[in-house]
N, C-alpha and C positions, 0 to 999 in steps of 0.2 A: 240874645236870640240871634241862628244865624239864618239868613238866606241866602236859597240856593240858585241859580238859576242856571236853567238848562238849556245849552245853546249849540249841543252840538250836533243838531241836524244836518243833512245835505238840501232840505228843503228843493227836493226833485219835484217838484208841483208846479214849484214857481220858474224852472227852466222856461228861457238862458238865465233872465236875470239875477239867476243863483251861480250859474257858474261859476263867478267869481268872486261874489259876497255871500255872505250864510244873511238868511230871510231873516236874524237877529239885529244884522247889523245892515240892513235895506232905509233909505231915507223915506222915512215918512215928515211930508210939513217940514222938510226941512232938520229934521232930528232924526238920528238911528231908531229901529224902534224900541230896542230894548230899554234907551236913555229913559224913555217913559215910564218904566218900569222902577228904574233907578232913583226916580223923582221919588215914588211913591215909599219906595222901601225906606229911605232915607228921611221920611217921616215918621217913621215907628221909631217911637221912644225908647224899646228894647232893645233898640237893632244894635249889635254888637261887628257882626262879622258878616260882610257879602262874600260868597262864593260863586264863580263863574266858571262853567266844564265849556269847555267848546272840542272840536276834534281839530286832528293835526292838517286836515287840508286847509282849516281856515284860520289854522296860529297865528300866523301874522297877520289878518287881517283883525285879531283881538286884539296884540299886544300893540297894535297903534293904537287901539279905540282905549285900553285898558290906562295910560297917563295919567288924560284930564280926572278920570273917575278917581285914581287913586289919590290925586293932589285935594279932592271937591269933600270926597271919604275923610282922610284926613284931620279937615278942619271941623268935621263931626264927631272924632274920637272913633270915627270907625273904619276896619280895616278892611280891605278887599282882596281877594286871591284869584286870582286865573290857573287852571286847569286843565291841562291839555293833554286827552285823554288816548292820542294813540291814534286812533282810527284813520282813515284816508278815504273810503270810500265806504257807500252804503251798505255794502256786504258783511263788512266788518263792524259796523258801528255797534256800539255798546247797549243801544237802549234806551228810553227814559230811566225807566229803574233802574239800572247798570249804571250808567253815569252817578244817578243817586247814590250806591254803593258805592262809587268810586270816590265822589268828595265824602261820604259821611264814614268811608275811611280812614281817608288824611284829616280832616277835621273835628268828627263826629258833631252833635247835636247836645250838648248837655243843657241848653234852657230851650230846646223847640226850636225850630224853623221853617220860614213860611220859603214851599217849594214849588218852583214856578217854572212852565216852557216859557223861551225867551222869546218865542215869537207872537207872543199875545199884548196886545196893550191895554190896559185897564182903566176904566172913564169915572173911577170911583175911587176914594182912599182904601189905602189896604192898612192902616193902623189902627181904625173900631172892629174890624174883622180880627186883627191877632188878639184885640184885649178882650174881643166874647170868647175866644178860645182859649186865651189865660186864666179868664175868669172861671172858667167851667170844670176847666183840669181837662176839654176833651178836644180832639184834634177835630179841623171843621174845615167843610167843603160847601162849596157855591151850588148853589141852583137856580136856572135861568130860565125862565118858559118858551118852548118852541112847539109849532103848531105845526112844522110841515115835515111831515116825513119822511121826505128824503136826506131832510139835515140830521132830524132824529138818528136815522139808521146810519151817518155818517162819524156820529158822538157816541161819547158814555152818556148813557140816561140810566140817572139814579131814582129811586121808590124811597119815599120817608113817612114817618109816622106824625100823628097829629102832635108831638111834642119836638116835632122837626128834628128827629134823630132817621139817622141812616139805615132803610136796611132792602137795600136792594143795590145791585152796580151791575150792567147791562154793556158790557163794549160792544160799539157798531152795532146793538140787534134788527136783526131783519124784521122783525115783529116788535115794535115798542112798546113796553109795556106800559110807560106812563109819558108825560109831556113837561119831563124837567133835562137840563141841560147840564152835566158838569165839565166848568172845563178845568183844562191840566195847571189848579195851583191850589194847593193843599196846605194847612197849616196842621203842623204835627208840631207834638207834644212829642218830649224826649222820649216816652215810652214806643211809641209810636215809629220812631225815626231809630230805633232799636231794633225794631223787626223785622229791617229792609231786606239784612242780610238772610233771617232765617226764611224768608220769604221765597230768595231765590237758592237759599241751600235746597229749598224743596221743591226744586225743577219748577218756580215760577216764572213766566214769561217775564225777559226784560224790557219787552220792550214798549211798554205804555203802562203808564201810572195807572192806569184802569183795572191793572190786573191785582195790583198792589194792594189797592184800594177795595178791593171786590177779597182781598186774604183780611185787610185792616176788619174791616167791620166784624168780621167774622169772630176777635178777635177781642172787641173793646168798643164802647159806644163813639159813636162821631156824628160830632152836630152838619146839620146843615142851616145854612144862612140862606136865606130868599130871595132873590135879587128881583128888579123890575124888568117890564120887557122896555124895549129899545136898543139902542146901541151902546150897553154899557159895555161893552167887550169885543175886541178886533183879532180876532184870528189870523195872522201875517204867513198864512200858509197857502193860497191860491193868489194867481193871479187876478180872480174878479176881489177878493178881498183884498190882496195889494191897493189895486184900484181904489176899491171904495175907502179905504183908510186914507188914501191919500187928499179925496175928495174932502170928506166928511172933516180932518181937524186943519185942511186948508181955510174952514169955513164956522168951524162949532169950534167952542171950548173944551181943552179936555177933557177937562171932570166934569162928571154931569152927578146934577142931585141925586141922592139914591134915596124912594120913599118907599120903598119894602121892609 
């Protein structure tokens, strides 16, 4: 199995502090945040191959970071690649999807892979998440309960069914229709991670996995998994979330129970 991660934002929200590091590779606690991510991937029993797209303003600040992982990878039998996808500035950037395209070009997916923005940290294991979506044969997305509005209309808010299969996908709606949350990390089954491209042969937006994800279902069934409320999940894409991420695992562990 491979994972992807997606890291090559400008992360313009978080200016200045981006100007010169990309929000993947911003210290939290002490650790980049993406390392966190790194911990978790590197748990999955399947994991074969990590993948990392970042853009060309912030090359060098990956292929310093990119070493220690490679030497850490390594001694797991698993390999890592950096990706450096061209772009310089926000105008030109590829997309989420676009980038996706662009590693599962050079690499493609033949056992599934779990596809992730790098600027999220995750307070839970991500290796019982890839083996319900091994087990199932279907690609499988998070859901997160939120109650306030304005964060709704800020997210993809997905609709699922009483056997917790997928069938609604809402990017940013001004009108929410329901009070779930998904954020951008996907575990796709090689059929799945197949249809990236036909996706955007068909004037699919690149640039958020929301759109993808809203062609996916359409398509093929996709579980969703229930997460609980709290802070299993850190968004490293605002400064008040810089903030509180920095607070919150100054002080908590990072993994927190998951009883959903």
């Amino acid at each position: 199995m491979n994972a992807i991660l997606l890291c090559a934002g400008f992360g313009t929200r978080l200016y200045p502090i981006t100007k010169n590091r990309p929000n993947a590779l911003l210290d939290i606690a002490g650790r980049p945040v993406v390392d966190y991510q790194m911990d978790l991937l590197l748990d999955v029993p399947a994991l074969t191959e990590v993948h990392v797209v970042a853009n060309g303003r912030f090359a060098s600040e990956f292929y310093r970071w990119w070493p220690a992982w490679r030497d850490r990878c390594a001694e797991q039998e698993v390999a890592i690649y950096l990706h450096i996808n061209g772009s310089t500035d926000e105008e030109h950037k590829l997309g989420e999807v676009g980038d996706l395209a662009f590693v599962l070009r050079r690499a493609g997916a033949p056992n599934g892979a779990i596809v992730s923005a790098g600027y999220n940290i995750y307070r839970f294991p991500l290796a019982p998440l890839w083996e319900e979506s091994r087990a199932s044969g279907e690609s499988l997305v998070l859901a997160f309960p939120e109650t306030h509005h304005a964060v709704l209309q800020q997210h993809t808010v997905i609709e699922f069914d009483d056997s917790k299969h997928l069938t609604g996908v809402h990017d940013q709606p001004e009108h929410p229709p329901a009070q779930w949350v998904c954020p951008n990390i996907l575990f796709l089954q090689p059929d799945a991670a197949n249809l990236v491209d036909d996706y955007l042969a068909g004037a699919g937006s690149p640039h958020r996995l929301a759109g993808f994800l809203s062609y996916l279902v359409e398509r093929q069934p996709v579980r969703v998994a229930v997460m609980p409320e709290g802070s299993m999940r850190l968004q490293i894409n605002t400064r008040y979330m810089y903030e509180k991420a920095r607070d919150l695992l100054a002080r908590e562990p990072v993994i927190l129970a998951r009883s959903a």
